[in-house]
N, C-alpha and C positions, 0 to 999 in steps of 0.2 A: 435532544439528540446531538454526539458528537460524535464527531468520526475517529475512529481508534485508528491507528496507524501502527503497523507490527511488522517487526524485519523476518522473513523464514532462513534468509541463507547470507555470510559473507564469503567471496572468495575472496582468496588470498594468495600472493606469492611468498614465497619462503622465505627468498632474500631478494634486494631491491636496493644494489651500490652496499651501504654500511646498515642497513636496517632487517629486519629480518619479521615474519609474518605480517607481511605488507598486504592489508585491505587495496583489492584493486576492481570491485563490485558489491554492490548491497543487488537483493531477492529483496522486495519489497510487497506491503499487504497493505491496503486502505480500506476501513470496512465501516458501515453505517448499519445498527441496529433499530429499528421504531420500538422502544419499548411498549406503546399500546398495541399497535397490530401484531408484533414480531415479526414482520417482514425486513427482511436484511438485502444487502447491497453491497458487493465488494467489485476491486479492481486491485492490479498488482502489476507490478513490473520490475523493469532493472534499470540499474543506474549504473557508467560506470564512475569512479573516483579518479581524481587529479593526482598528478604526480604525487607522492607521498613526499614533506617535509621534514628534513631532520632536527630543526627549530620546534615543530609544529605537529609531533608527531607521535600518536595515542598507540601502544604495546596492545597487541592482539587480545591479550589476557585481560586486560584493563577496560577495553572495548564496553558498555553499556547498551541497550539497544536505545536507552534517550540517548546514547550519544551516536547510533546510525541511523535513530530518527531525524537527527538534524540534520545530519550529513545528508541524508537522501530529500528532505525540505528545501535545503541550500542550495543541493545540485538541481531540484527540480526551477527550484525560482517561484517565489510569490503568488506571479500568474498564474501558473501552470497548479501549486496545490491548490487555490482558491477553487479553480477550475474542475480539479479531481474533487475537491467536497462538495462543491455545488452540483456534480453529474450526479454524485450518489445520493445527494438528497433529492434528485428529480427521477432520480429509479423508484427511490421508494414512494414518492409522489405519486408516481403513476401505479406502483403497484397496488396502494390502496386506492386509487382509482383510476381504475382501468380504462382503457380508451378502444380497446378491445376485447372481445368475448369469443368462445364459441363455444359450442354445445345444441343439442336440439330440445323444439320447445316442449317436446311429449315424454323428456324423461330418457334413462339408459335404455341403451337396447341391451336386452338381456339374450346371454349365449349359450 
């Protein structure tokens, strides 16, 4: 199992001094599939991005989402992704076994 990691959304400023469709947020998606049970796990969030560099600086158009997967890896820091694939692989942990139940023991009630 690996965790796919998938951008939904960039916002962007128009212009930003001399640069223009300036990335100034990633929408972000972290998701874990068990391909034996099919039990899935996602989380997602925002990030926002650092001043935009004019040295250093990727054209909207150009933009990859492995290149706003790094971006939102980088901003998040080491820690912090370790930590978001480790929770998802403890979702799906427990969702194949449960540490909780409910239901009764005689079956549905029928209505």
């Amino acid at each position: 199992m690996a965790v796919v990691w998938r951008i939904n959304n960039l916002t962007r400023k128009t212009t930003v001094g001399s640069l223009s469709d300036v990335v100034t947020s990633i929408n972000w998606r972290a998701e874990l599939t068990d391909s034996d049970s099919g039990h899935n796990a996602s989380t997602d969030g925002d990030i926002e991005i650092s001043a935009a560099d004019a040295g250093n600086f990727t054209a909207y158009a150009s933009i990859t989402e492995a290149n706003a997967v790094s971006w939102v890896k980088s901003a998040l820091g080491s820690d912090k992704v370790t930590a978001t694939e480790d929770s998802l692989t403890a979702k799906i942990a427990e969702l194949k076994t449960p540490v909780e139940k409910s239901g009764v023991p005689w079956g549905p009630i029928p209505f």
